[in-house]
C-alpha positions in Angstrom: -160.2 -97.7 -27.6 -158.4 -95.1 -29.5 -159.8 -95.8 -32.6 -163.3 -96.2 -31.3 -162.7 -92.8 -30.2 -161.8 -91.3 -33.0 -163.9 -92.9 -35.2 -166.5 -91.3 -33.0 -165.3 -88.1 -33.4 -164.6 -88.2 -37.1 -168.8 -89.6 -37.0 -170.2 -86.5 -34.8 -167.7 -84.6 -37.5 -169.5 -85.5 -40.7 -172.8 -85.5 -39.2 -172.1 -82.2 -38.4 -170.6 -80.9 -41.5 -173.5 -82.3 -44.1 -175.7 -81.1 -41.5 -174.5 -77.6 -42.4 -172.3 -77.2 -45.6 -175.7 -78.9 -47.5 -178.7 -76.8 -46.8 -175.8 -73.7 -47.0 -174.6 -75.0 -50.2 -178.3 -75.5 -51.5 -179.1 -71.8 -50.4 -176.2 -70.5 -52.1 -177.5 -72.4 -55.7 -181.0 -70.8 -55.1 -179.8 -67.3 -54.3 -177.6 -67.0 -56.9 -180.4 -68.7 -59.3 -182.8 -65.6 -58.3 -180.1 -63.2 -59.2 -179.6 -64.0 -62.5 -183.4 -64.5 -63.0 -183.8 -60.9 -61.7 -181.3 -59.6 -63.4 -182.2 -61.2 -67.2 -186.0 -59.9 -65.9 -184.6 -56.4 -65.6 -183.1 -56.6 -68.8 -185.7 -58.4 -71.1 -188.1 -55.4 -69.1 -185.3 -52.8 -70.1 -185.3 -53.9 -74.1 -189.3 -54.1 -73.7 -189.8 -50.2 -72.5 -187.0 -49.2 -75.5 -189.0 -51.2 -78.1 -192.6 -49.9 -76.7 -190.9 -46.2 -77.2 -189.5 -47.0 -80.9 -192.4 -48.6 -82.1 -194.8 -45.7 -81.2 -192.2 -43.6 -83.0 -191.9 -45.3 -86.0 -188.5 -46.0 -85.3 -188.4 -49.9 -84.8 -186.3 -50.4 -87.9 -183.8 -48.2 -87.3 -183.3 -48.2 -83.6 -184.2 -51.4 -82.2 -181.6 -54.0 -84.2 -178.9 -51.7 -82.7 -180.4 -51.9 -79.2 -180.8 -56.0 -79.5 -176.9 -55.8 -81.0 -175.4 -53.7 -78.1 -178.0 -55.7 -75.0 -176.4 -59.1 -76.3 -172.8 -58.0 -76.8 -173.3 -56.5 -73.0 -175.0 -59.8 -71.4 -172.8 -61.8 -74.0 -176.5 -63.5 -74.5 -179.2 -63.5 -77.3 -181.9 -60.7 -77.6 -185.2 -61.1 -80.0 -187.5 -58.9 -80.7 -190.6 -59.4 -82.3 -194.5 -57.1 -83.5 -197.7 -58.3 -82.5 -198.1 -60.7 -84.9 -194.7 -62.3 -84.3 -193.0 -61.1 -87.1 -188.9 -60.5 -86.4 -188.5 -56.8 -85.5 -184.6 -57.3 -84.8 -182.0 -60.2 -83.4 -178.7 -60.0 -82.2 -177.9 -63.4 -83.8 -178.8 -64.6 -87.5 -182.0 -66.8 -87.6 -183.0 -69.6 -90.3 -186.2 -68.8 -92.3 -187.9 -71.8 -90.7 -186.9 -70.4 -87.5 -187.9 -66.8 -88.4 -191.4 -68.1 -89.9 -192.5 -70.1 -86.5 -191.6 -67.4 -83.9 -194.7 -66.6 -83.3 -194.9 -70.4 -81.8 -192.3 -70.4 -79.3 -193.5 -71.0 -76.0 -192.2 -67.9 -73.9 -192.8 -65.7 -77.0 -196.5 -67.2 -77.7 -196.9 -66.1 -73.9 -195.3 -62.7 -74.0 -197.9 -61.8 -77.4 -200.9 -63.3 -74.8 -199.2 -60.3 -72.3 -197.6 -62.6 -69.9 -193.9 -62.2 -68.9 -192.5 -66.1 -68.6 -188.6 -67.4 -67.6 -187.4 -70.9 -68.6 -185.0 -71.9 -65.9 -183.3 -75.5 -66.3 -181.4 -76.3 -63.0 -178.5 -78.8 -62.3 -178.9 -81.2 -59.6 -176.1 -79.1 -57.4 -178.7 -76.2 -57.9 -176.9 -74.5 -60.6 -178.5 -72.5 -63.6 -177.8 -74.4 -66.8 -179.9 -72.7 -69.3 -182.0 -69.5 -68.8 -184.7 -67.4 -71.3 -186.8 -64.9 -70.6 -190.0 -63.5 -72.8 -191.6 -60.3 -71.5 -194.2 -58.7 -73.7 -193.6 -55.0 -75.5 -196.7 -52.6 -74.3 -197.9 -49.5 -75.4 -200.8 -48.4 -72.7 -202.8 -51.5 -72.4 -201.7 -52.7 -76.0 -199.9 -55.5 -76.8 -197.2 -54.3 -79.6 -194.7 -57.3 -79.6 -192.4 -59.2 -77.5 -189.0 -59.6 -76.3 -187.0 -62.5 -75.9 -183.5 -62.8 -74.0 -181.8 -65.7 -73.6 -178.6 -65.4 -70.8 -175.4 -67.8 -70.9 -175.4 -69.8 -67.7 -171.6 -70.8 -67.9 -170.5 -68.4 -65.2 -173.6 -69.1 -63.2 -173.2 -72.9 -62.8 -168.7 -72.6 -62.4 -169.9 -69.9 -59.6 -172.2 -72.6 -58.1 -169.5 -75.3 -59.0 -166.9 -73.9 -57.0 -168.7 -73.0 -54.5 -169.9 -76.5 -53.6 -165.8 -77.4 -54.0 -165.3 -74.6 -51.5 -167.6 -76.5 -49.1 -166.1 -79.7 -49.7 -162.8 -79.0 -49.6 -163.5 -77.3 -45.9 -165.5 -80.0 -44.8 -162.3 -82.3 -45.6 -160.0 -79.4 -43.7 -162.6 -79.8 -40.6 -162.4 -83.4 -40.6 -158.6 -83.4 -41.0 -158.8 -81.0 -38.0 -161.0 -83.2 -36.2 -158.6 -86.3 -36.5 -155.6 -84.7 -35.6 -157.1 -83.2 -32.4 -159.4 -86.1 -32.0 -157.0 -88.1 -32.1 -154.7 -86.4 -29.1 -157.7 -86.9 -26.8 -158.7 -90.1 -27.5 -154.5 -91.1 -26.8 -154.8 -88.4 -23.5 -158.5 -90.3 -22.7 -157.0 -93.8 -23.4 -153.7 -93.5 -21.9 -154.9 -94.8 -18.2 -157.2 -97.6 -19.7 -153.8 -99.0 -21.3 -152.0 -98.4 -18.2 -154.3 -100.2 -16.6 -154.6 -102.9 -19.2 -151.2 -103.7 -19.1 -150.9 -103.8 -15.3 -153.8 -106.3 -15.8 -151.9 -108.5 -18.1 -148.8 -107.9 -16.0 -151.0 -109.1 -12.6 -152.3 -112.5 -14.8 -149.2 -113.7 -16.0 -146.5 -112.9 -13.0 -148.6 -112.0 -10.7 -147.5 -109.3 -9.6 -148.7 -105.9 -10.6 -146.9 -102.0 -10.7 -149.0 -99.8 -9.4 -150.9 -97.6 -12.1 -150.9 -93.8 -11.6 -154.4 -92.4 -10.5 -154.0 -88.5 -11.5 -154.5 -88.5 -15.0 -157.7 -89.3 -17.3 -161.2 -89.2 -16.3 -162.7 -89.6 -12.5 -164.2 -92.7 -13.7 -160.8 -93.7 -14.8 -158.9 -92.4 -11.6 -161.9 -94.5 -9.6 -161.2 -97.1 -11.1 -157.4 -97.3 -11.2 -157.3 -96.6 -7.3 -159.6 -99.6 -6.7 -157.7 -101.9 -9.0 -154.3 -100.7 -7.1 -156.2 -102.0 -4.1 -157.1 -105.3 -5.7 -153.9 -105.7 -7.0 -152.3 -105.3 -3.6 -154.1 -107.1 -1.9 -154.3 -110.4 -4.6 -150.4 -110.1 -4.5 -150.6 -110.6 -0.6 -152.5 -113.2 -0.4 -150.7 -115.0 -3.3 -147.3 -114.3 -1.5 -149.0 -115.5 1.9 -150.6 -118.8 0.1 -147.1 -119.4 -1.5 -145.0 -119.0 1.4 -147.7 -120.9 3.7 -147.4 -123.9 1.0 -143.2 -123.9 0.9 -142.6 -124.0 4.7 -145.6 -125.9 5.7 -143.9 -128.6 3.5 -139.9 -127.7 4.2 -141.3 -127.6 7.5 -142.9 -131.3 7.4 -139.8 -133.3 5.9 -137.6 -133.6 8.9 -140.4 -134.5 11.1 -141.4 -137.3 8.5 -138.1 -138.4 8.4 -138.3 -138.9 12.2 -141.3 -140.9 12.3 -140.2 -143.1 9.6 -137.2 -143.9 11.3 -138.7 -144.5 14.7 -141.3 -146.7 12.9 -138.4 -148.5 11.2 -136.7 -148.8 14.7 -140.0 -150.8 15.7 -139.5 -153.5 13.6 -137.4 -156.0 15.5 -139.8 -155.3 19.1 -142.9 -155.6 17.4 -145.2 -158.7 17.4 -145.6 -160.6 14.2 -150.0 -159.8 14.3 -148.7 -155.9 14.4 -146.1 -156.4 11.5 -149.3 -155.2 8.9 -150.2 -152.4 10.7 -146.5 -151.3 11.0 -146.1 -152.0 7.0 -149.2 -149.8 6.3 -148.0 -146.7 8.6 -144.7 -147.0 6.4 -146.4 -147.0 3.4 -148.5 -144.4 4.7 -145.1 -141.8 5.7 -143.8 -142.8 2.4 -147.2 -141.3 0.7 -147.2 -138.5 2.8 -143.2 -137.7 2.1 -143.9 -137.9 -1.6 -146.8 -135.5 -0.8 -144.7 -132.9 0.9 -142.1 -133.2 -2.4 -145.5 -132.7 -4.8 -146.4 -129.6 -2.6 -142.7 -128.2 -2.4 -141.9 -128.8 -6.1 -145.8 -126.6 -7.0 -144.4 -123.9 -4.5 -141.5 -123.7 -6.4 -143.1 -123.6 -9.7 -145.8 -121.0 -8.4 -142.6 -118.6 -6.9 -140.5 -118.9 -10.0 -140.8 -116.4 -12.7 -138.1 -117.7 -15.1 -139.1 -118.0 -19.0 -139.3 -120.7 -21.2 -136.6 -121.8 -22.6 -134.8 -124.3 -25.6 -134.8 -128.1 -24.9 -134.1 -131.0 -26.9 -137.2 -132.8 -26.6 -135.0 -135.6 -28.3 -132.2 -135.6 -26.1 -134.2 -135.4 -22.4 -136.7 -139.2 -23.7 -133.8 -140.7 -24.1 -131.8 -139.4 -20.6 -135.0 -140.3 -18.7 -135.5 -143.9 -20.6 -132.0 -144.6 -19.7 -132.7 -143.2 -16.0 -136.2 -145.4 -15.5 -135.4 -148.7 -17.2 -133.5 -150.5 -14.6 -136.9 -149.8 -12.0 -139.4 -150.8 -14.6 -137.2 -154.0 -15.3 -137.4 -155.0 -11.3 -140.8 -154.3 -12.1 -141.5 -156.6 -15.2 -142.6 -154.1 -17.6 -141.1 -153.1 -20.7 -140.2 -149.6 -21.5 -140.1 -148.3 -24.8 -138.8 -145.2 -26.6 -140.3 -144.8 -30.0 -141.7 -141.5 -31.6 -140.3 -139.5 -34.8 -139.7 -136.1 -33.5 -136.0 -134.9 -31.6 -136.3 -130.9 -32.2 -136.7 -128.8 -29.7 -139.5 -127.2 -27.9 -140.0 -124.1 -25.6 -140.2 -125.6 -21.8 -139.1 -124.1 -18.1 -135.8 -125.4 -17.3 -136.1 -128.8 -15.4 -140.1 -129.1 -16.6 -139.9 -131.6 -19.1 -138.0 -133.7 -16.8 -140.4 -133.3 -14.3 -143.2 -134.3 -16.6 -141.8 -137.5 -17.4 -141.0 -138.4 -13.8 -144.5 -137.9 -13.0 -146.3 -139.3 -15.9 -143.7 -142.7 -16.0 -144.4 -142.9 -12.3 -148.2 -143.2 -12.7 -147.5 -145.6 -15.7 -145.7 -147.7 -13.6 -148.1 -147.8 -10.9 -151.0 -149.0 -13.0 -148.9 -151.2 -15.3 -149.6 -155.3 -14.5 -146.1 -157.3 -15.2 -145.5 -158.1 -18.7 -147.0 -154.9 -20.5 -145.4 -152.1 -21.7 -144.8 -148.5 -21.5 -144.1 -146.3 -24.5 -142.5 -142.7 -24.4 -143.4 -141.5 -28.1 -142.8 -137.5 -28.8 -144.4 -136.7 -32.2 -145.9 -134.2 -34.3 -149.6 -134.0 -34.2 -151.6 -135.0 -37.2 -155.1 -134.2 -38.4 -157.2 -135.9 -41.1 -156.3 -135.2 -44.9 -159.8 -133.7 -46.6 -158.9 -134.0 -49.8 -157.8 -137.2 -51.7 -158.1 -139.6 -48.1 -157.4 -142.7 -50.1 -154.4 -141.0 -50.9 -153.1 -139.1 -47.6 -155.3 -140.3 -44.9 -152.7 -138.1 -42.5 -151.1 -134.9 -43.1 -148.9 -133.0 -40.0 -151.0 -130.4 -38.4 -147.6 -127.9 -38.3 -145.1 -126.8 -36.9 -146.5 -124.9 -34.1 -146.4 -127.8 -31.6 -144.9 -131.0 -30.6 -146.9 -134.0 -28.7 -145.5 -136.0 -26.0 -147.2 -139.5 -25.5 -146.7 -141.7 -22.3 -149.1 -144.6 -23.2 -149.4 -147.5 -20.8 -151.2 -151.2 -21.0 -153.4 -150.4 -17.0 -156.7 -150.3 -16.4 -157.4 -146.6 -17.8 -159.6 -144.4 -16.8 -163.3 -143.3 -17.5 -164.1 -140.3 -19.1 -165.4 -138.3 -15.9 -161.9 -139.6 -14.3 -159.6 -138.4 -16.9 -161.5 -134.7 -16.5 -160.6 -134.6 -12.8 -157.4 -136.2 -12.9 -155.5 -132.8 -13.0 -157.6 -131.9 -9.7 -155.3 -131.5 -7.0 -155.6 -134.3 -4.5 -158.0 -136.3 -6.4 -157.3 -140.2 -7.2 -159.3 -142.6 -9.1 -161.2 -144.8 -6.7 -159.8 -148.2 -8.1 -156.1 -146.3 -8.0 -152.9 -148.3 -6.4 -152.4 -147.6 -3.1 -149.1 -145.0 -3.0 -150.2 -142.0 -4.5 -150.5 -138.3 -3.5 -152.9 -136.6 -6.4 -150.3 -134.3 -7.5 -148.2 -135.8 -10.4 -150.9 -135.3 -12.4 -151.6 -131.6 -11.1 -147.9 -130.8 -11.5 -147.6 -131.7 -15.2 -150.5 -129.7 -16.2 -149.0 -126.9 -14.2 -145.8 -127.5 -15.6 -147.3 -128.1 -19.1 -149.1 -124.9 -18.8 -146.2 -122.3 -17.3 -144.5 -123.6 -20.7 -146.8 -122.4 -23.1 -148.6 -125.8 -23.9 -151.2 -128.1 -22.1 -152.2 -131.7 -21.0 -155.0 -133.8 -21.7 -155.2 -137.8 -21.4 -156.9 -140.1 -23.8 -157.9 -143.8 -24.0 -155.0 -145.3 -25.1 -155.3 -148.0 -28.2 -154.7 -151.0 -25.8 -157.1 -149.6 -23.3 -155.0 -147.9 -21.1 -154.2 -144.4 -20.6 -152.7 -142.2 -23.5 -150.9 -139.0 -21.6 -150.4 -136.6 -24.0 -148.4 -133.4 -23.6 -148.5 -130.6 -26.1 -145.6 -128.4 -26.1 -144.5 -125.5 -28.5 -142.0 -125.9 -31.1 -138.7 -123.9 -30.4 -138.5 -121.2 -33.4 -136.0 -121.2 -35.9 -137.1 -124.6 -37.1 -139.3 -125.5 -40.3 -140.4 -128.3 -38.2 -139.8 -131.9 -36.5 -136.0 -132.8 -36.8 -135.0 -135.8 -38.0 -135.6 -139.1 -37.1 -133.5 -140.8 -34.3 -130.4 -142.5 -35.2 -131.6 -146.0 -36.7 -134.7 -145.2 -36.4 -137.9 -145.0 -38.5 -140.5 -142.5 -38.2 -143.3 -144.3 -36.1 -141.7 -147.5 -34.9 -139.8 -148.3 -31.4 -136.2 -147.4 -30.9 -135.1 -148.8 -27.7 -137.3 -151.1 -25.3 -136.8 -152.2 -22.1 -137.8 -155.9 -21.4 -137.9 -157.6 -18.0 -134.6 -159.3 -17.2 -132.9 -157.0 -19.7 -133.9 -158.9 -22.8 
């Protein structure tokens, strides 16, 4: 804003200024143009009356070449005189005989023998003079008896002219200075509440929370408009605080009661008919969902109140701790798991999210896994295709700027409509295993997101579902690290088979 400002300012400026120092500086050529017109007129009209006066006297030889000597060495110029018939009377300045012989044929002393007074005036494009002669006949009564000619040095006329226009310029150039220095205070006093505001903005997005901005300095549009966005703010930070705090007791609230019921439902077992056993396994199946519901709900109230950064963790280091953690599960299960992947550096996550990320994501996987298939977690660098030489490098790494986390599973998959509202809240695929809550999915985008990267899921290459999460590389590294330990860039590390083959 500040330099739209000023750039404003400096424009209005210039306008301005060429709007003045041009006409002034053309006024000032033509002025000064007529003055030394008049003044070589007076002159050439002084010579003329002298010569009129000598040559009715007789006295043209011996008085006029000392007139044209001391008129020239006074004007520093050239003075010509010459009799009716253009012969030379007297010159300040030697003359060729050619030059003598055709006098009579030069234009302004041809017009001045005809009895008309002419000026050659040759003008620079600045307006200044850079060549000047005048002719004005010699008259005795109403007889023509010669001509004069006077020719003035412009030198002094155009560096007057010259320096004048570098007199405009160079104040034009002090105005605009002016102009940006002041300008340039107001448009910092003008825009000093819009970046309040701005920053209070971007302070209200990411936190959200929001300091107050001062409303008692800029504009009243400005103070307007800072009072109502303190308002806003305010109030957008109460109902946040409200929703948040509604969300964490509601579900610290609902745990011990669900705790209850279970057990009481558990207690029925041994009174209840063997027809009723199904209905009793459902509403345990049904607490069970709800529990893990209330934990999905507490563990996005937590994310939503915590304000802590993102931090250094070995991408590496966490696969392997949550392999180890989930292989003995998807062994009762029948499924393999797998660690492959080519990447252990680390990347900039909340503390506890990448953990969370696989819990959720291997969770889902080995819901929708059938017995027999596998599971792979496979963190990697993102590539893109080579365009130049493909037969050569089909791939290249896309850089160092993020790291991709696959959980890829053998299920059913997904559609394409189903893997856009997977990250819904509360949303599950119509065909989906009966157990779920909707919000693993939610919670790693959420998670995924608060760290600087995101979450998208794609059609894996055995048909099932390819979740990939996209997280920033730590800084301080040139890239990946190294491959794990006896380990191959691209092929599996560890698996997991059923019966711990």
């Amino acid at each position: 804003m500040t330099r739209r400002l000023l750039l404003s300012y400096l424009t209005l400026a210039a306008l301005l200024l060429l709007a003045l120092e041009i006409p002034l500086g053309f006024v000032y050529s033509r002025a000064e143009r007529e003055r030394v017109i008049n003044a070589a007129k007076d002159e050439a009209e002084s010579v003329s009356a002298f010569a009129s006066l000598s040559v009715s006297a007789g006295r043209a030889a011996q008085d006029l070449p000392e007139r044209a000597a001391h008129c020239a060495e006074r004007i520093g110029g050239k003075v010509l005189i010459v009799d009716r018939g253009g012969a030379l009377l007297a010159t300040s300045h030697p003359l060729s005989a050619a030059e003598e012989a055709g006098l009579a044929g030069w234009p302004g002393i041809a017009a001045a023998l005809r009895g008309t007074a002419t000026a050659d005036v040759r003008t620079s494009t600045i307006g200044g003079v850079e060549y000047l002669a005048v002719a004005t006949p010699v008259r005795h009564g109403a007889e023509e008896q010669g001509a004069v000619r006077i020719t003035v040095p412009t030198r002094m006329v155009a560096d007057r002219v010259h320096h004048v226009w570098l007199l405009l310029g160079l104040g034009g150039l002090a105005a605009l200075t002016a102009v940006v220095v002041v300008g340039f205070g107001i448009a910092r006093w003008t825009g000093r509440p819009i970046r309040e505001l701005e920053h209070a903005t971007h302070e209200l997005a990411v936190g959200g929370t929001a300091v107050p901005v001062a409303i008692t300095n800029g504009p009243p549009e400005v103070r307007s408009l800072a009072a109502t966005f303190n308002r806003t703010a305010a109030r957008l930070e109460h109902l946040l605080a409200s929703q948040r705090a509604f969300a964490g007791e509601a579900s610290h609230q609902l745990k011990t009661p669900l705790a209850a019921l279970r057990l009481r439902l558990e207690n029925l077992e041994n009174d209840i008919a063997l027809n009723a056993r199904g209905s009793l396994t459902a509403a345990l199946t049904e607490t069970d969902r709800l529990a893990r519901m209330v934990e999905g709900l507490l563990a996005m109230a937590r994310l939503d109140e915590s304000a802590s950064e993102p931090e250094r963790v070995d991408l590496g280091q966490v696969c392997a701790e949550r392999h180890r953690a989930w292989t003995p599960l998807y062994e009762r299960h029948g499924v393999w798991l797998a660690l492959a992947g080519e990447y252990t550096g680390e990347v900039l996550a909340l503390p506890g999210a990448v953990e969370q990320i696989l819990d959720n994501l291997l969770s889902n996987a080995l819901r929708v896994s059938p017995p027999g298939s596998t599971v792979s977690i496979d963190p990697r660098l993102p590539v893109v295709p080579e365009r130049r030489f493909p037969h050569r490098h089909p791939h290249r790494p896309a850089g160092p700027g993020r790291v991709e986390l696959h959980v890829m599973d053998e299920g059913p998959g997904m559609t394409e409509e189903q893997r856009r509202r997977a990250f819904d809240r509360f949303w599950r695929a119509p065909d989906a295993p009966k157990g779920g809550t909707g919000l693993g999915l939610a919670l790693v985008q959420r998670l995924a997101h608060a760290s600087g990267g995101e979450a998208v899921l794609r059609r894996a290459p055995l048909g099932g579902l390819d979740a990939v999460v996209r997280l920033p590389v730590a800084p301080g590294r040139a890239g990946g690290g190294p491959a794990l330990p006896s380990q191959r860039p691209g092929r599996p590390l560890q698996t997991a088979a059923p019966g711990g083959r």
